[in-house]
N, C-alpha and C positions, 0 to 999 in steps of 0.2 A: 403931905410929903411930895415932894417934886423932884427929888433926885436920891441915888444911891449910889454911891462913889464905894472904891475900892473892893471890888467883889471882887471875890477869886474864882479864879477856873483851873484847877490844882490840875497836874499831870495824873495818870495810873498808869499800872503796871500790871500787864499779864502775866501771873507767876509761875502757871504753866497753861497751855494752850493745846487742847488735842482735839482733833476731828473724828468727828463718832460716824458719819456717813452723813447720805444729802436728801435733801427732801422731795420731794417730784416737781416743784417750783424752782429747783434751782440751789435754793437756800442751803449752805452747809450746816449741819448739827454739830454745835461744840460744848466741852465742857471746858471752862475754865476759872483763876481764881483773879478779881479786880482788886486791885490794893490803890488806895489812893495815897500820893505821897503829898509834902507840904511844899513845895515848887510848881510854879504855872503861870498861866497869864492873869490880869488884872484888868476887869473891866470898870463900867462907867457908866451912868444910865442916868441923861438928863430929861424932863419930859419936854417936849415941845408946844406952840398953841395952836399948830394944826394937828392932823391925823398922819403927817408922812413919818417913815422908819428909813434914819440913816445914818451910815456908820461915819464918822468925821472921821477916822484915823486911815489914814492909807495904805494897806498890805499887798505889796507888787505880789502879784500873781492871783489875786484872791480879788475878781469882780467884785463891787458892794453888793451888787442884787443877787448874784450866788452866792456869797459867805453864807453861812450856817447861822452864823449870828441873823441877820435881816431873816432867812428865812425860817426861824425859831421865832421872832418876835411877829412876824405876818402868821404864822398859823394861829397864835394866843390871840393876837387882835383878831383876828377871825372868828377863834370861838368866844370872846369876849362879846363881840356887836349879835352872832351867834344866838345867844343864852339873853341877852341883857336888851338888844336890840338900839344899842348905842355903842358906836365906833369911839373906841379908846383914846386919849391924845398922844399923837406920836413921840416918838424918843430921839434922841441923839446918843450913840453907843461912839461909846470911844475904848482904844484896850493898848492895853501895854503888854505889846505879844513876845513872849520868850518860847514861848513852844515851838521847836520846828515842824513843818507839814513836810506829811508820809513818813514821821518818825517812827507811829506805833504805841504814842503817849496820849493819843485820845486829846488832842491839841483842839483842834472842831468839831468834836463832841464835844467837850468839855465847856466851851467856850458858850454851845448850844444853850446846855443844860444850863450855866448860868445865868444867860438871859430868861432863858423859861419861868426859873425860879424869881430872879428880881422883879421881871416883870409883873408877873402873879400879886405881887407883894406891891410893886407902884402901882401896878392898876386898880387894886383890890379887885380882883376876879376871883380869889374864893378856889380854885382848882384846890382841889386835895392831891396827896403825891402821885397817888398813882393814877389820878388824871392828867398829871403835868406828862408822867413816864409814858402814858397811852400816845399823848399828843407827841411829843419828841420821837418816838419810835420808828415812825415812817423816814425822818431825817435823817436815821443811824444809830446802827445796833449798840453800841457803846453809852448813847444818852442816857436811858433806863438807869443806866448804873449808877452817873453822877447826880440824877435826880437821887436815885435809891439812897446815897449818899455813903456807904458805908462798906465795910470790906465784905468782899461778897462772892460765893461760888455761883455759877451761870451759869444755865444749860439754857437748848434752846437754840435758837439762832445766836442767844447773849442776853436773850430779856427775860427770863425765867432766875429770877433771882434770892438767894438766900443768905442772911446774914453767916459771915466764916468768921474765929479767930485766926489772927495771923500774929506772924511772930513779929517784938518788938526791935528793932533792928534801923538802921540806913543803908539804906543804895548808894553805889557808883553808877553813874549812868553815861555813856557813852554815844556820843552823834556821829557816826560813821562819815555822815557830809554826802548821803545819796537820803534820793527823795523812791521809796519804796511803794510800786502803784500795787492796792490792795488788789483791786482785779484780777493783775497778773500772776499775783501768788496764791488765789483762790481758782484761777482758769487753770494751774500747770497741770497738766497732764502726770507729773511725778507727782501730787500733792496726795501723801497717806490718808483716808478717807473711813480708814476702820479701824481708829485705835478703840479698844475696850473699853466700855462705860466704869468709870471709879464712881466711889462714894464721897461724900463729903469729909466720914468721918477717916476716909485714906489718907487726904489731903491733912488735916489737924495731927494727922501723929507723927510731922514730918517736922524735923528743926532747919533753920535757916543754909545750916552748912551742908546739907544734903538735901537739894533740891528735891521737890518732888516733881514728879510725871517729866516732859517735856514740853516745847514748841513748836508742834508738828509742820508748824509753816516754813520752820528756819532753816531747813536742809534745801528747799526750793529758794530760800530768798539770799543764801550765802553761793549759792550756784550763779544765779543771774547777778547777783551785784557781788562781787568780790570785797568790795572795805568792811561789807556785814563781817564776813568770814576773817578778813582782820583782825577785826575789834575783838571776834568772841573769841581767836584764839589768843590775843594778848588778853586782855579781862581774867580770863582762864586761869592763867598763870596765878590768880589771886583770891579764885574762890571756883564757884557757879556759875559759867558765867552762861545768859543766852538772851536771845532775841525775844523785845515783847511785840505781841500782837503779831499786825502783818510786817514790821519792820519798819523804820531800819535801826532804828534804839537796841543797846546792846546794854544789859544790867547784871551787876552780882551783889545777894547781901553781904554787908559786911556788921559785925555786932555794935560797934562802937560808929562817933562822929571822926574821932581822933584816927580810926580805922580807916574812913573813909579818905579822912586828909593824906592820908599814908599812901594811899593806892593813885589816889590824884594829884601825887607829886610825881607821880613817874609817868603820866599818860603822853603819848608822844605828842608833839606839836599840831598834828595833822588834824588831829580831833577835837572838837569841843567834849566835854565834859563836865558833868556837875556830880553834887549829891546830894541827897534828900532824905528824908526821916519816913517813916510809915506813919499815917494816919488811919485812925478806926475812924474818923465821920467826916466827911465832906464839911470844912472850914466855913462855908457859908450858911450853916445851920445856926452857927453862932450868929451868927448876924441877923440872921432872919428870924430867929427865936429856936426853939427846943426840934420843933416838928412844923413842915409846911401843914 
């Protein structure tokens, strides 16, 4: 095998998101629920016959040597030569990127986690999942999950992970058109820091049209950017509507596709929007077989 074409790196969605307090490192403690949907970018992975990793596609604003993707595929060749004590043959990564950056939709996370896993799989390195989750982790707390691949209650910083049911449904999802810096929304000085530990099984007793918990980030992130605070009060008007992750994505379920077409004929001009369906397992499990 020399190459693996059309890999997904699906969006998710934080279905609620609350801050339980912070660690003495800095680190904030959350619990919250990852839903993965079936919309996202598409990667590419051809080998190369040297040892170099680079991304042919060009993303204004997104160095090659900083993407997430190069530096997901340099830690793996690392632990490859590592363990084996032969340096892997490099890749050429190419993606066909729909996710916006600082949406809140785990866009380079996502994109991470898929190279982690292709690559495992073209290199034959053998990484079990929760070797790949170990390695990504230092990248960004979201990875874990898309390795984990499945719908999943977090605690933890986000890497403490356990299979959830969620309900069968599709999202409206809404792009405000601001680029939301996680930092800022985790530095605010306003940012709630005690909300009460829930259960898992709190979360499961909850249907679609009745959100559960909150976004404890979204009250700081509709202050500093104003379009957040747009989007959720229009959305509103047509379900649950709120902010995932640290923003700037604005989401409400809705039961039906035909439901969703119904909400996304009325979104104003200003915004991009889409929608998408809930998935239980990260789409590239199919491809790669059952279980990394």
């Amino acid at each position: 095998m020399t190459e693996l074409k059309n890999c997904p790196a699906p969006a998710k969605l934080n279905l609620f998101l609350h801050v339980n307090g912070r660690r003495a490192d800095g680190y904030h403690l959350l619990q919250t629920v990852f839903q993965i949907l079936d919309h996202g970018d598409t990667l590419h992975f051809t080998l190369r016959d040297d040892s170099a990793l680079r991304r042919v596609t060009d993303l204004p604003g997104v160095p090659e040597q900083s993407d997430l993707i190069i530096r997901a595929a340099r830690l793996l060749q690392a632990e490859v030569l590592r363990r084996t004590g032969a340096l892997p043959r490099g890749v050429d990564i190419a993606i066909d990127k729909v996710l916006p950056m600082g949406g809140g939709v785990g866009g380079g996370s996502s994109d991470a986690a898929t190279t982690l896993m292709a690559l495992n799989r073209l290199w034959n390195a053998g990484l079990n999942k929760q070797e790949l989750m170990d390695l990504g982790l230092p990248l960004g707390a979201d990875i874990p999950f898309f390795i984990f691949g499945e719908t999943a209650f977090a605690e933890g910083v986000g890497e403490a992970l356990q299979p959830v049911s969620a309900p069968e449904c599709w999202y409206v999802v809404i792009e405000p058109g601001v680029m939301v810096p996680t930092a800022a929304i985790f530095g605010s000085e306003h940012l709630t820091r005690s909300t009460p530990v829930v259960n898992i099984t709190d979360f499961s007793s909850h249907s679609i049209t009745l959100g559960f918990g909150k976004n404890d980030l979204q009250q700081v992130a509709t202050k500093l950017f104003p379009p957040v605070a747009e989007a959720v009060e229009w959305l509103g008007a047509y379900g649950d509507a709120r902010m995932t992750g640290s923003g700037a994505c604005v989401f409400s379920a809705v039961a039906t596709e035909a439901d969703a077409d119904a909400v996304l004929a009325k979104v104003p001009a200003q915004w991009q929007a889409w929608k998408a369906k809930a998935l239980h397992r990260h789409p590239l499990n199919e491809i790669l077989g059952a279980r990394l």
